[in-house]
N, C-alpha and C positions, 0 to 999 in steps of 0.2 A: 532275913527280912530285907526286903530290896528300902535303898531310901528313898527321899522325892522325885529326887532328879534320875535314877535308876529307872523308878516308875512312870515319870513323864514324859522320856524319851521311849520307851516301851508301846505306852498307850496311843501318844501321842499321832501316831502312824497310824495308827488306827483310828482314831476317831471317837475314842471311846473316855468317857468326863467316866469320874470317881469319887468316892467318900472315903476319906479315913477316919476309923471309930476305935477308939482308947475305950475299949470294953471295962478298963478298971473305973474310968470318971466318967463315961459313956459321952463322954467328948465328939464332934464332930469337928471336923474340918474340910472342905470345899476343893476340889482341883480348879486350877487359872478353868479350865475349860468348860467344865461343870458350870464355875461362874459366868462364863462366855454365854455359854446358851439360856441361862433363864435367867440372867440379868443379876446387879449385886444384892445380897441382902440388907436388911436395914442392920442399926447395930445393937439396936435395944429390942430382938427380939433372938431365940434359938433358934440357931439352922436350923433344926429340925421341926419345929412347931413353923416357924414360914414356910419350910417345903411343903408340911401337911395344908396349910389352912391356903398359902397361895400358888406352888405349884402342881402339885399333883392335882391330879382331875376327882370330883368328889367320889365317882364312884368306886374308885379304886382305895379312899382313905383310911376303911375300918379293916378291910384285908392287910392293907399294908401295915398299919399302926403294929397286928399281933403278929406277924411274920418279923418283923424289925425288933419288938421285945424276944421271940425268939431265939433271935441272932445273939441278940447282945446278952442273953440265957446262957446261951452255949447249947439251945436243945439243937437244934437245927438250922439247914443252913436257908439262902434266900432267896428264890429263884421265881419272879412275876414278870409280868407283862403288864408295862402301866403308860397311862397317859401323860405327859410333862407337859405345862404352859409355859412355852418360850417367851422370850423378852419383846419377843413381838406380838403378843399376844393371841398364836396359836398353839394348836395342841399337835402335838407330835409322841410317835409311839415309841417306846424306849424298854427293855429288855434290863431288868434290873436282877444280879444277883453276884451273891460274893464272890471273893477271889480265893480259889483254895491251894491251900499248900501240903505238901507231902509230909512238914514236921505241924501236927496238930496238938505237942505238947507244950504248954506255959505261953498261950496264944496273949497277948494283952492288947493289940491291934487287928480289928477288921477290915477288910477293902471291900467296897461295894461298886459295882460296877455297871456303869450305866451304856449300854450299845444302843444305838438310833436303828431301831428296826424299821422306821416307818413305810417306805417305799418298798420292803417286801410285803409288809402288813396291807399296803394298798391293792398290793399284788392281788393276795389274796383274796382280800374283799369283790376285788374285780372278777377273777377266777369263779368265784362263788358264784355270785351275783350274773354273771355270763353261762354260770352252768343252771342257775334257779331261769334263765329266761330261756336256755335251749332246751332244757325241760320239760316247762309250759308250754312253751309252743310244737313241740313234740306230743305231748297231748292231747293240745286243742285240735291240732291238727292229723292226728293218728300215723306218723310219721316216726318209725324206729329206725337208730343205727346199728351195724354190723361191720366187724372185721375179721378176714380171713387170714390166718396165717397158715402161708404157703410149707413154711419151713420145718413147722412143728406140728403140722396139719390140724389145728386146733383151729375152732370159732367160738368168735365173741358176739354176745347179742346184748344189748343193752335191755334196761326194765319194759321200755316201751313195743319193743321189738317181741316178747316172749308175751304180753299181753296181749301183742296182737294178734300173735299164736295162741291164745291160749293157756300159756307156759306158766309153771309156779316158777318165782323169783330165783327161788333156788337150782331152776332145770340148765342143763348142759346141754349142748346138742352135741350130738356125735357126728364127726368128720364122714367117718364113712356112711351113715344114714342120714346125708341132710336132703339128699332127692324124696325122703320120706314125705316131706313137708310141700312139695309141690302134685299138683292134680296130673294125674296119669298121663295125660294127652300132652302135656308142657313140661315133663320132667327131663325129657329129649331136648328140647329148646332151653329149660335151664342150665344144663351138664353143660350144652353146647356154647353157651356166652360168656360162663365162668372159663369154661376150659380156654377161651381165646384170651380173655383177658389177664390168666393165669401165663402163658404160653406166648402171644403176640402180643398183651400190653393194649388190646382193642379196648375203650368205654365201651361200654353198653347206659341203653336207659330204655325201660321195654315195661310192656304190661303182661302181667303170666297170672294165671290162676292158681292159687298155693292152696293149701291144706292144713288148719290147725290139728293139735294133739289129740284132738277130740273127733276130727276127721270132719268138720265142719267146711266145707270149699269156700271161696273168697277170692276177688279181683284184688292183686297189687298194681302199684307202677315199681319199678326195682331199679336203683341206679346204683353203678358203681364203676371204681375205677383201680386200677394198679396203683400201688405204691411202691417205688423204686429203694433201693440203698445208694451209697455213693458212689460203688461201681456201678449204675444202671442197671443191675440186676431186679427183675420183679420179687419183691420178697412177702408180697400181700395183697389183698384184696379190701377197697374200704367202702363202706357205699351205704343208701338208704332205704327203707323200702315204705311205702303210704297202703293205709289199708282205700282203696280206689271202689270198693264193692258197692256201693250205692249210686257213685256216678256211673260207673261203668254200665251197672244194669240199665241204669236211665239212657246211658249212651245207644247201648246196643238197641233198646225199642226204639228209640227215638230213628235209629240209623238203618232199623227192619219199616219202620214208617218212612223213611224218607227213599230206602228203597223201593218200597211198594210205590210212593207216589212218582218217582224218578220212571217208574218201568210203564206206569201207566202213560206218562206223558213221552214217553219216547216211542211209543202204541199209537198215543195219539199223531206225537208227530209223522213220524212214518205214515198212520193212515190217511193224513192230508194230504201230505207229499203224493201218493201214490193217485189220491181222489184228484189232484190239482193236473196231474198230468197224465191220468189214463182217461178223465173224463172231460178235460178239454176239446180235443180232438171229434168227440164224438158231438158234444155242444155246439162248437164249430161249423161243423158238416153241417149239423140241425137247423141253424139259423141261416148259414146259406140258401139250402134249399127254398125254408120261408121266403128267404129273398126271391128267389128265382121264381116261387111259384106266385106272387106279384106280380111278378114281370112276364109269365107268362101271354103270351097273345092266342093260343090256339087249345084248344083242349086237349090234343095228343101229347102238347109238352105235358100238361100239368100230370096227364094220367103218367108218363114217365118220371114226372118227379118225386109222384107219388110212391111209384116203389124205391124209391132213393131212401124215402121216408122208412120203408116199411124195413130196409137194407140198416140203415142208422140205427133203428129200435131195435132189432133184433142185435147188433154190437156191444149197445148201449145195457142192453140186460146183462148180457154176456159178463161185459165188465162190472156189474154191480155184482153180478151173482159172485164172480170173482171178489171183489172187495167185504162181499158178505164171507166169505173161506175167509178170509187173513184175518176178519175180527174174532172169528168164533175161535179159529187157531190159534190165535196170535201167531201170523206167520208175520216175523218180522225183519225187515232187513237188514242183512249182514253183513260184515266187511269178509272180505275174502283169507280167509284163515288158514294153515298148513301144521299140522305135527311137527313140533320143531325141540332138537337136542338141545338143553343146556351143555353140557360140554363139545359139540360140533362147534356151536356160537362162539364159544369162549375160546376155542383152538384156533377160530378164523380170524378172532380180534386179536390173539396172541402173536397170530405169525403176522399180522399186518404192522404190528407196533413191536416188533423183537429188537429192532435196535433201540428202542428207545427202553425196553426194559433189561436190556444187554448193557447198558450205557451207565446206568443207574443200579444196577445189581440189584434189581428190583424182586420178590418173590412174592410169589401169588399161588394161594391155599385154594381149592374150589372143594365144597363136600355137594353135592347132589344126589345120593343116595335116599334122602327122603323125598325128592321132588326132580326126577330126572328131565321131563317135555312137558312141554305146555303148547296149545294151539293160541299161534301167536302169527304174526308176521313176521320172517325170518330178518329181515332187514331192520325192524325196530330193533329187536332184542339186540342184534349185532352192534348198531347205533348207541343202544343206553348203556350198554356193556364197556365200548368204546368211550365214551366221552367220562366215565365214571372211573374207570382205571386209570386215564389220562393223566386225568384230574389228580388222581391220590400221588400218582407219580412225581410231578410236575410240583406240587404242595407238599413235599415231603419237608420231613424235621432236619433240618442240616446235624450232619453227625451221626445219622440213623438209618440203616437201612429200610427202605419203603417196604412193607409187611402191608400184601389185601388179600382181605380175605370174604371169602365168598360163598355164601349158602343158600339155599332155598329149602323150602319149608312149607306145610301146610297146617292152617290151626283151621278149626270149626269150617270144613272144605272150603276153606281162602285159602289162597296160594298167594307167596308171599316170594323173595329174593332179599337179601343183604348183602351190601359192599361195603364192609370196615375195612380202614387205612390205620395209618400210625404215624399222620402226618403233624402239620403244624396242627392244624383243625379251626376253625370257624367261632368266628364270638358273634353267639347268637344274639346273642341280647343287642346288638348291635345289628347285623347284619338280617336277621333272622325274617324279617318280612321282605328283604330286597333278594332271598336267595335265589328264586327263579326268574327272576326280571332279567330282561332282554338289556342287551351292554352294562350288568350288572355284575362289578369287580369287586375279591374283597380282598386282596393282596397285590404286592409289587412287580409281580410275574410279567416279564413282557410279553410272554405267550398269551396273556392272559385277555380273552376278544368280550369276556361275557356271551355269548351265545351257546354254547355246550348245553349246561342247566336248564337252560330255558327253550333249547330245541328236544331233550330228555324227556320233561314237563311235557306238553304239550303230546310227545309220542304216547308217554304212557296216558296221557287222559284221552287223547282218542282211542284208547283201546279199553277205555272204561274202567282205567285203575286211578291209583293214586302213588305218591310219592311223599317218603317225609325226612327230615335230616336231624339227628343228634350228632351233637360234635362239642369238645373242651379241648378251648386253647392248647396247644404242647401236648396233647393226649392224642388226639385222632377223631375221625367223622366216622357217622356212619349212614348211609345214603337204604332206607326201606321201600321196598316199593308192594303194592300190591296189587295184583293182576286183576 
């Protein structure tokens, strides 16, 4: 049996206050420390009746009362979690049970041992209470998480995630059939963003049509990213996915309606342009004549003016008859267009920029197999190709080799291209509305003019596409364009 002083340099280091209990007279007595934290007792009461009635907290008093006769029973021993009101008159969480020893014969002393749990206890509370709110809002919001492990080739999907598949609580999803879950047309472009961000470390954040277990189709948006170890090795994949199926459909009508009105008013514009300056001319002439034929003094001018006239109207038909063809065809005007390689383009911005990707040990992925030529202007494409590798190069992660990778693609006949980097990347939330503005910087790069993005911009919307950018910090960008 250790004595006081044994005992108090012991605990003491620890932080841990105590009782000793003379189980023959059922006697207590107090450690200095014990006394420390919930203040001294009076003298005309028992310790043990003022712990009950003024420190322990009430709801813990009836459990504790018959676990403590227990004790001092010898049935069993005493292990709670209980509230204590300090001398400052807060409650703090404290971790109460005896002290046990390996001789449990002719015991006539018990030690009861009180540990300050409270700051893991808060832990917890917090932990919970953070998982009851990512919970809910995963919910409300139809938003499940997922992690891939690369190593063991196993996925993990959360309650949310398998609801929104479909999935009973209890389903697994198997490694090798998870393209199962994606819609035929997209199960190519799924393989495809996993596999980079497995392999280069690329983010993705992208909208795919997936597949419940039931076979039911459905709009996600899907985000994810790599997770490293402390060698920088990829050892996983973590990410979100939103069921998107009810805006999406809204989007797509919404964006067949703004195509149709888009196509009409580009119809109209063109058939202005075209009335403004094929029918001027003929206007023109018309009105001179009137003039002339005012001015006329002799009747043989007028008769000569007159077929002037007869000369103008018959032009004049000419061209409406013409302007009547272009509405009934919609013949509409064109930019001047050529069949053009994705890989010629990228060969010719390669060998133009080789020192600078020789300089940087830069490597660049291109797949084109689903989308080899597009009729394009050879010169744009060379241009956004250019100013977009540059880019990834130039913003690269110090420490990291620059990794771009480069695909095209078609979903519901749109053709598409991606340029992912593995650079610093882009705080959108920050930058994200200034990205294609003109003298618009968002790092310390002295190369850095602002004009690239916003000369890119501007090529692709003259050719009637669009551009868009996902990017996280320390992760990498990814530049979509679509033709």
């Amino acid at each position: 049996m250790l004595n006081d002083l044994q005992l108090n340099n012991i605990l003491e280091d620890f932080d841990i206050a105590y009782w000793k209990i003379n189980l023959l007279t059922k006697e207590i007595s107090w450690s200095d420390h014990f006394e420390a934290l919930v203040g001294t007792p009076p003298t005309d009461e028992s310790l043990f009746e003022h712990f009950m009635n003024n420190v322990l907290h009430k709801d813990y008093r009836y459990d504790y009362r018959v676990a403590f006769e227990n004790l001092t029973l010898g049935s069993e021993d005493l292990n709670q979690e209980i509230r204590l009101k300090l001398k400052n008159d807060k409650f703090r969480w404290f971790e109460c049970r005896n002290l046990k020893r390996k001789d449990s014969n002719n015991i006539e002393t018990a030690v009861l041992l009180f540990v300050n749990i409270h700051q893991s206890k808060r832990d917890q509370y917090t932990i919970e209470e953070n998982f009851f709110y990512y919970r809910e809002t995963a919910e409300m919001t139809t938003t499940g998480g997922w992690y891939i492990d690369i190593t063991t080739k196993s996925i993990y999907w959360d309650d949310v995630t398998k609801k929104i598949l479909d999935c009973p609580k209890d389903f697994n999803p198997d490694y090798d059939k998870r393209l199962q879950f994606y819609a035929p047309e997209h199960q190519e472009q799924a393989n495809s963003i996993f596999e980079k961000c497995e392999k280069y470390g690329i983010p993705f954040k992208t909208e795919l049509k997936m597949v419940t277990l039931y076979g039911r189709e459905f709009w996600v948006q899907a985000t994810g990213k790599p997770v490293y170890n402390e060698e920088q090795q990829i050892i996983g994949i973590r990410g979100v996915l939103q069921n998107i199926d009810e805006n999406k459909s809204n989007e797509l009508n919404l964006q067949n309606s703004l195509d149709i009105i888009a196509a009409q008013n580009s119809r109209l514009f063109n058939f202005a342009h075209v009335v403004s300056h094929n029918l001027r001319s003929h206007s023109s002439n018309l009105s001179l004549v009137v003039q002339l034929l005012n001015e006329a003094k002799n009747t043989q001018d007028k008769i000569d003016l007159i077929e002037n006239v007869e000369d103008i109207s018959e032009n004049l038909d000419v061209a409406i008859s013409r302007l009547n063809d272009m509405v009934s065809h919609q013949n509409l005007l064109k930019k001047e267009r050529t069949l053009v390689s994705f890989k010629q383009s990228l060969d010719i911005v390669i060998s133009s920029v080789s020192s600078l990707i020789n300089r940087e040990s830069a490597k660049i992925i291109a797949e084109f197999k689903a989308l080899k030529e597009i009729s394009y202007i050879p010169e744009y494409l060379e241009s956004i190709l250019l100013n977009l590798i540059t880019n990834a190069i130039r913003y690269k992660q110090p420490g990291r080799v620059p990794v771009i990778f480069i695909q095209t693609y078609s979903v519901n006949d749109q053709n598409f291209i991606e340029i992912s980097d593995n650079g610093i990347g882009i705080d959108l939330d920050q930058y994200g509305d200034k990205m294609f503005g003109m003298y618009k910087t968002f790092h310390s790069n002295p190369d850095a003019k602002g004009i690239g993005l916003f000369i890119t911009k501007n090529q692709v919307e003259t050719m009637g596409g669009s551009i868009s950018v996902t990017s996280t910090v320390n992760i990498g960008t990814t530049f979509k364009i679509k033709f």
